[in-house]
C-alpha positions in Angstrom: 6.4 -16.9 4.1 2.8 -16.8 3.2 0.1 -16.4 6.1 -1.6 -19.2 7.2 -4.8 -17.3 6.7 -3.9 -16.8 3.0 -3.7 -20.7 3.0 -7.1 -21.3 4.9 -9.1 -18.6 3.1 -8.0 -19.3 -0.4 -6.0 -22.8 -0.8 -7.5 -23.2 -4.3 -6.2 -19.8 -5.4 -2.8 -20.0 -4.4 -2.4 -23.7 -6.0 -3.8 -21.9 -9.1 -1.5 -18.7 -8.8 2.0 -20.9 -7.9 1.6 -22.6 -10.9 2.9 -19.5 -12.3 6.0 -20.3 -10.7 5.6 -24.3 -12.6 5.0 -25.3 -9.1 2.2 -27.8 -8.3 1.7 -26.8 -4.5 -2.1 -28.7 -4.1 -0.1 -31.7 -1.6 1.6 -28.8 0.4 -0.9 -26.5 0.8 -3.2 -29.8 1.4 -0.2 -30.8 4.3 -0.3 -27.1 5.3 -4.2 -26.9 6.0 -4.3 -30.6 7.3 -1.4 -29.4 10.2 -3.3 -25.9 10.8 -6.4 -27.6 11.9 -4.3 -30.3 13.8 -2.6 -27.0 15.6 -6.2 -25.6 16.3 -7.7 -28.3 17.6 -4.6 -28.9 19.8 -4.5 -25.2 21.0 -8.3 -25.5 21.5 -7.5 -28.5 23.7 -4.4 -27.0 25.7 -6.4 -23.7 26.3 -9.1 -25.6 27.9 -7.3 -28.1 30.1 -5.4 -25.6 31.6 -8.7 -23.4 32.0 -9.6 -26.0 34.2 -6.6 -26.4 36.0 -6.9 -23.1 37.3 -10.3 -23.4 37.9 -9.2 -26.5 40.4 -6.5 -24.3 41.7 -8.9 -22.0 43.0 -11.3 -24.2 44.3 -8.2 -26.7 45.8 -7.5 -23.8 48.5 -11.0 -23.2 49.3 -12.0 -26.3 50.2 -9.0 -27.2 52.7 -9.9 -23.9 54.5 -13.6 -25.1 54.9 -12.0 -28.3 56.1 -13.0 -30.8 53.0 -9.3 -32.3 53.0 -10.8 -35.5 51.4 -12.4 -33.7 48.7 -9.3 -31.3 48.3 -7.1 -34.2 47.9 -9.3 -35.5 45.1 -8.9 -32.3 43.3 -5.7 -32.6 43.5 -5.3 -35.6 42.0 -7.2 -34.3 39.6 -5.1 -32.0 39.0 -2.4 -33.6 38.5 -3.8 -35.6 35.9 -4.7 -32.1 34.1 -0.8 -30.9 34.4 0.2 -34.2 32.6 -2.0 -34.1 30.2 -1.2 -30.7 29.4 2.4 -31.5 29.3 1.6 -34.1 26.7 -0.5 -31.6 24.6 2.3 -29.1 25.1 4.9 -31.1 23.7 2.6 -32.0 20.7 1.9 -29.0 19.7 5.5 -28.1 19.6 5.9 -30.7 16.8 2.6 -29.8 15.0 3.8 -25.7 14.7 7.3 -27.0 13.9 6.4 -29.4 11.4 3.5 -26.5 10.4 6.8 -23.9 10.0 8.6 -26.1 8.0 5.9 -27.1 5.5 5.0 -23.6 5.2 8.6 -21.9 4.1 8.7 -24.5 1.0 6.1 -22.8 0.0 7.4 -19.8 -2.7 5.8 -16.3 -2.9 2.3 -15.9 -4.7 3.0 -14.0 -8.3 1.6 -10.9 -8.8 -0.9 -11.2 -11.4 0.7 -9.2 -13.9 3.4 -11.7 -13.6 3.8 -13.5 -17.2 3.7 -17.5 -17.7 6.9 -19.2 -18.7 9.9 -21.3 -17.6 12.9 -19.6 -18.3 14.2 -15.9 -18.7 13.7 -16.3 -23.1 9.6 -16.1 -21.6 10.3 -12.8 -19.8 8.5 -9.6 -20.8 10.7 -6.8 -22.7 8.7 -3.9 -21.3 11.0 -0.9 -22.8 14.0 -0.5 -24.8 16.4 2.5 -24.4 19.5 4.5 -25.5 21.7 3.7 -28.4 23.9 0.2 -29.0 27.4 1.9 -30.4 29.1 1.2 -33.3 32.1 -0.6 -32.6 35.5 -0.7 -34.2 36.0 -4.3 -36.0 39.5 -4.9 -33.5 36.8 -4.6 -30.7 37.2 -6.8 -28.1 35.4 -8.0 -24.9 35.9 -6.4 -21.8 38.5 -9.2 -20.0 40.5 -8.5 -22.9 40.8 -4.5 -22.4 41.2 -5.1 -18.6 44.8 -6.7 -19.5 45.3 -4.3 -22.0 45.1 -1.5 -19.7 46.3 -3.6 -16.8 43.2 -2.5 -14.4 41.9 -5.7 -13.4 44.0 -9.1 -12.3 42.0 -11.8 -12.0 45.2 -14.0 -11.8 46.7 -12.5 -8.9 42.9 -13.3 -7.0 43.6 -16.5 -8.3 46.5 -17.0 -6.6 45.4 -15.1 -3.4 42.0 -16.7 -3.1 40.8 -18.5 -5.9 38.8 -18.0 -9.2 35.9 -14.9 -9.2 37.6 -13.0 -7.0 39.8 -10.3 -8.7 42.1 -7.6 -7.6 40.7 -4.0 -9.1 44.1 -1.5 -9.8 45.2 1.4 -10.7 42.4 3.2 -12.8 40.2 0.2 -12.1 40.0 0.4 -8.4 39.5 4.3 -8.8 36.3 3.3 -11.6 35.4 0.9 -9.1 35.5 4.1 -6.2 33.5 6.1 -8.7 30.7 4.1 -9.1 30.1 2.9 -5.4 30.0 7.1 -4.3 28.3 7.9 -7.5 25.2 5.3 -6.8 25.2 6.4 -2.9 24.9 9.9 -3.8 22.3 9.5 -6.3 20.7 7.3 -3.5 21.0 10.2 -0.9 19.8 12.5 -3.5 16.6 10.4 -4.0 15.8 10.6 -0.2 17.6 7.2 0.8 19.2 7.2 4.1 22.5 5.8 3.7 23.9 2.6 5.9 27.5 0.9 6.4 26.0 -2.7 7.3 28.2 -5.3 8.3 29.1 -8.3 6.2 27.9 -11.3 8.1 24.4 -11.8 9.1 23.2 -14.6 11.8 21.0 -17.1 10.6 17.9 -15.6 11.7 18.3 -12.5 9.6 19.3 -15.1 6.7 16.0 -16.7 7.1 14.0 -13.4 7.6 14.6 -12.0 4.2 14.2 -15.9 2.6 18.1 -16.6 1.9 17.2 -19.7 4.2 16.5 -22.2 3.4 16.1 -21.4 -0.1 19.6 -20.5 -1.2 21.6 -22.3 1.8 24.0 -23.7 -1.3 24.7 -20.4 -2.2 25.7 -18.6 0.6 29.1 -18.8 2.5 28.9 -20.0 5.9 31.3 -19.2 8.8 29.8 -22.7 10.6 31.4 -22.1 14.1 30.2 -19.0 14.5 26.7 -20.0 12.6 27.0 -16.9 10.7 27.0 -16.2 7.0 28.3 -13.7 4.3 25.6 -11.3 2.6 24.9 -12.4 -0.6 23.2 -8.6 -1.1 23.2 -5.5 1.5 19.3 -6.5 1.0 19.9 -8.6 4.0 20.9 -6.8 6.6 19.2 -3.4 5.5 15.7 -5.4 5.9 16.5 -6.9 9.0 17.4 -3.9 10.8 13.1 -4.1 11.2 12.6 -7.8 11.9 10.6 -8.0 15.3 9.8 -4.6 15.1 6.7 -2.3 15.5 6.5 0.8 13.3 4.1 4.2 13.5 2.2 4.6 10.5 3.9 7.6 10.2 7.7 6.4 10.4 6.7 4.6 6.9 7.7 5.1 4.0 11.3 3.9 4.5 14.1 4.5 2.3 17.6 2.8 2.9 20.7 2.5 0.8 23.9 1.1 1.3 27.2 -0.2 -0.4 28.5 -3.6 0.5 31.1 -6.4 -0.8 28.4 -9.4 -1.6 29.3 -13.2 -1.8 27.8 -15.9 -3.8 29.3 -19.3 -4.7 27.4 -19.3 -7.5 27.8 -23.0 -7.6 27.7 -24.6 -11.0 28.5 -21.5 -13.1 30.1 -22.3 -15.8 31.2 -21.6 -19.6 31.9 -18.5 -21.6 28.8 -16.3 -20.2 30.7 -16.3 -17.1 33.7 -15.3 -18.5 35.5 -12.2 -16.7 33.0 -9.2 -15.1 30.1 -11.5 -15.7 30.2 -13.7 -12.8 31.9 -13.3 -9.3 31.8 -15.0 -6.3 32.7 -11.6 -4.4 31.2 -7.8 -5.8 30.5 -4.4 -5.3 26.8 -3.4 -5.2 24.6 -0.7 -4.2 21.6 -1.4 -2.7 18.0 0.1 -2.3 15.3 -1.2 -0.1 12.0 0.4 1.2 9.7 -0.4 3.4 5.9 0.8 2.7 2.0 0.5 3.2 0.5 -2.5 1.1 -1.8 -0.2 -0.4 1.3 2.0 -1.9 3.7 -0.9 -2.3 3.5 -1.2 -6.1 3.6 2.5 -7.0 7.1 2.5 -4.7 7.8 -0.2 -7.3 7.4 1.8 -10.1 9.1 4.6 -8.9 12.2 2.4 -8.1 11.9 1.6 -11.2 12.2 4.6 -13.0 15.2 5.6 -10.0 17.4 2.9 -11.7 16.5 4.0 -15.4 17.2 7.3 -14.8 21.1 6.2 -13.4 22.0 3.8 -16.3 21.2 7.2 -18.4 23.1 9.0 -17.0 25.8 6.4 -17.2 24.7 6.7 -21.3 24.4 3.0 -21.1 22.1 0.9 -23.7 19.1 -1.2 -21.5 16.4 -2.8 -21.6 13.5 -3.5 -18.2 12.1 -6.8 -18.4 9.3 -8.1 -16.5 10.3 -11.5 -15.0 8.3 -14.3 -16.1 7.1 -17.5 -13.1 9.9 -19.5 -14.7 12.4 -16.8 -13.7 11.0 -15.4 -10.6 12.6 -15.4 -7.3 11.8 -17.6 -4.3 10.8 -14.7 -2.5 9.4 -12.3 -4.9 5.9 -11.4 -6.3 7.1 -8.9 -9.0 10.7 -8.5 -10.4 11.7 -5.8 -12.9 15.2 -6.7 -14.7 17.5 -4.0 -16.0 19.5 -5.6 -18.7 22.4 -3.1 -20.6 23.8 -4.0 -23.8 27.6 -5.4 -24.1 28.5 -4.3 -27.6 31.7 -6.5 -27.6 29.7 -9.6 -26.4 27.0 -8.7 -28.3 24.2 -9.8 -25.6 22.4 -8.2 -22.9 23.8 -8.4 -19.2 21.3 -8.2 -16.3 23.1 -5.3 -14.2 19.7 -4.5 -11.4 16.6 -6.7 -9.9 13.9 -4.9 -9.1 11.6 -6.5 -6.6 8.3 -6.0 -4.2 7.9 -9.1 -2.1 5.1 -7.9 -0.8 4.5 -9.0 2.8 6.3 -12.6 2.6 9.2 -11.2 4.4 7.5 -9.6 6.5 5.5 -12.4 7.8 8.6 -14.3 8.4 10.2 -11.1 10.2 7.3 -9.8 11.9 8.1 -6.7 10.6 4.3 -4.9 11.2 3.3 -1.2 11.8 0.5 0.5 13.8 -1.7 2.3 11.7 -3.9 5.3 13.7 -6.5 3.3 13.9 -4.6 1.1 16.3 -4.7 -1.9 14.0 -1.4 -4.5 13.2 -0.5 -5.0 9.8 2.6 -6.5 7.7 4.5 -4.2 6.2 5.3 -4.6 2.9 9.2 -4.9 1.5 10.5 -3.9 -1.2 14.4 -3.7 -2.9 16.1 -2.8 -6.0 19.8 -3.0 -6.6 20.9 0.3 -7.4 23.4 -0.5 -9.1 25.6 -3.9 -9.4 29.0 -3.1 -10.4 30.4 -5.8 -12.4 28.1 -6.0 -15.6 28.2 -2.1 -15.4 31.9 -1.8 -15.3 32.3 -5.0 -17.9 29.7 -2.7 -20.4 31.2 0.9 -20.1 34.6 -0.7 -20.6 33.6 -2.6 -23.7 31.2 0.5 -25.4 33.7 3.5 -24.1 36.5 1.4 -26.0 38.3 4.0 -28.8 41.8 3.9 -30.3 43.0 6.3 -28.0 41.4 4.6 -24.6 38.0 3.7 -22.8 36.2 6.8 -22.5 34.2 8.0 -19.0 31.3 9.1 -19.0 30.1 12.8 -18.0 28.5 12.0 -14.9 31.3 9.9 -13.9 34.3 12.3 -14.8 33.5 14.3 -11.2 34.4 11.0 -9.4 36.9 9.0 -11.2 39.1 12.7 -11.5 40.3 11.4 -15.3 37.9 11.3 -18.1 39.8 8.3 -20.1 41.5 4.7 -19.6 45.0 4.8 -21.3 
């Protein structure tokens, strides 16, 4: 959520800079000032009237011990008056911050300004290109086609347990699957991540802290008696661990990783881009988030940056980062790097890693501030990365590792998976 002083100081500016995002925001941020100065005044109002009140108070008990009932019972008449109308203006400010609250989370993040115009992802950035796109056999084919082959993964059997995008991982495919997930953690560790276990349901305070809600309500499974809902990304509950919370300067910067299942409808996927690995509605993914100093949030960017390149090497996978254009850009996010690998038997590029600061906007909905040694509050910024997702990353080393005589593993994996090829 942006703050309201952002709005006040600079309304012009963030109209200008959402627009970025194709978003004309002048009639919200218009509503937004219009109810901030409606708040104000109201406050302004309260604060005095019940100033006064105590003032009467005060003066109420020293006049019936001087023996000026009359003019005591005046007062509190007075007084009375003062409590209702301070009821009134309590109650009215209620509805002026709520209505304030819910203007401003329609508003999205402000783009960084290195952020590219454009609508969709065909306006994104390619900012590098990497490793080699192998030569496949002709009798090549596409990874939900090897899966059967080498019976691995059974997507029919999730079918009939649960329903589509939720497959069953066997055999040498739930030990790949294993491999990866302790692979990425200790990469993580080895990076200077601490490493979590979160749980899989969040409340929907923490869904709202990190922006899930109300943005992507539609996409999220909800557990409605309970009010509680199933992490779309370990992002969620590694960030809230510090909502409503005070840091030291000194306990930042902060580095957590963690594995989880993840959930997403993914409501109104469809077609063959979808097909197999490339779409779930339950994952594996590692995830990164940090938590740092405004001043040295975008250098943490980079450096996350260059942590996820320097995995999908070692995974000898094909990629490509892109920087995100408006168009494409998160809700929540001021500056997204996308990894992308290569699918040689698709022949396209598969996003397999988001790479995101959102600068303070999740803070500000979180409160998540630190004390710096001066003794001054200040949002924290947030920042997280996924580090890595497993499906796109499984569906590519399947389809370039394919050979006549199996799917090759590679090196780095070998240590984990305990067999070096899929026959």
């Amino acid at each position: 959520m942006l703050q309201i002083n952002t709005i006040r100081k600079n309304p012009q500016e963030v109209i200008e800079r959402l627009k970025i995002k194709n978003m004309d925001a002048s009639l919200l941020v218009n509503e937004i000032i219009s109810l901030d100065e409606k708040r104000r005044d109201t406050q302004t109002k309260l604060d005095d009237i019940l100033a006064e009140a105590k003032k009467i108070a005060k003066s109420i008990g020293l006049l019936y011990k001087s023996g000026k009932a009359d003019e005591a019972n005046q007062m509190k008449e007075k007084s009375a008056n003062l409590k209702e109308s301070s009821k009134e203006l309590g109650v009215f400010l209620d509805k002026t911050i709520g209505k304030l609250n819910d203007a401003l989370v329609q508003l999205p993040n402000i783009p960084h300004k290195s952020v590219p115009a454009g609508k969709t992802e065909e306006d994104n950035e390619i900012i590098s290109t990497e490793g080699n796109i192998p030569e496949l056999a002709k009798d090549a084919v596409p990874h939900w086609e090897l899966i059967k082959r080498y019976n691995i993964i059974d997507f029919d059997l999730g079918n009939k347990v649960t329903g589509a995008g939720f497959p069953f991982y066997r055999r040498k495919g739930a030990r790949l699957q294993r491999a990866l997930i302790n692979f990425f953690l200790d990469e993580g560790v080895a990076e200077g991540y601490e490493e979590y276990q979160p749980p899989l349901l969040v409340n929907e305070a923490s869904a709202y802290g990190t922006g899930q809600l109300p943005d992507k309500e539609g996409q999220m499974y909800h557990v409605p008696e309970d009010k509680l809902y199933l992490i779309p990304t370990a992002e969620v509950p590694l960030t809230n661990i510090y909502r409503n919370v005070l840091l030291k300067a000194n306990e930042l910067p902060i580095k957590n990783v963690a594995y989880s299942n993840c959930f997403r409808r993914e409501a109104g996927s469809w077609g063959a881009h979808v097909r197999g690995l490339n779409r779930l509605h339950q994952f594996d993914k590692v995830e990164i988030v940090q938590i740092r100093k405004p001043e040295e949030s975008y250098q943490a960017l980079e450096e996350m940056k260059d942590y996820v390149a320097s995995l999908l090497r070692k995974l000898e996978l094909p990629f490509r980062i892109v920087r995100l254009c408006g168009g494409d850009l998160s809700f929540t996010s001021a500056l997204t790097y996308d990894f992308e690998v290569f699918s040689s038997a698709q022949k396209r590029w598969l996003e397999v890693s988001s790479v995101s600061n959102f600068e303070n906007y999740q803070s500000n909905r979180m409160k998540l501030r630190y004390k710096t040694k001066e003794g001054k509050t200040i949002l924290a910024h947030t920042l997280n990365g996924s580090a890595l997702a497993l499906p796109r990353i499984v569906a590519a080393l399947l389809e370039n590792n394919q050979t006549a005589d199996g799917i090759k593993i590679p090196k780095a994996l070998i240590p984990y998976t305990g067999f070096d090829i899929i026959d």
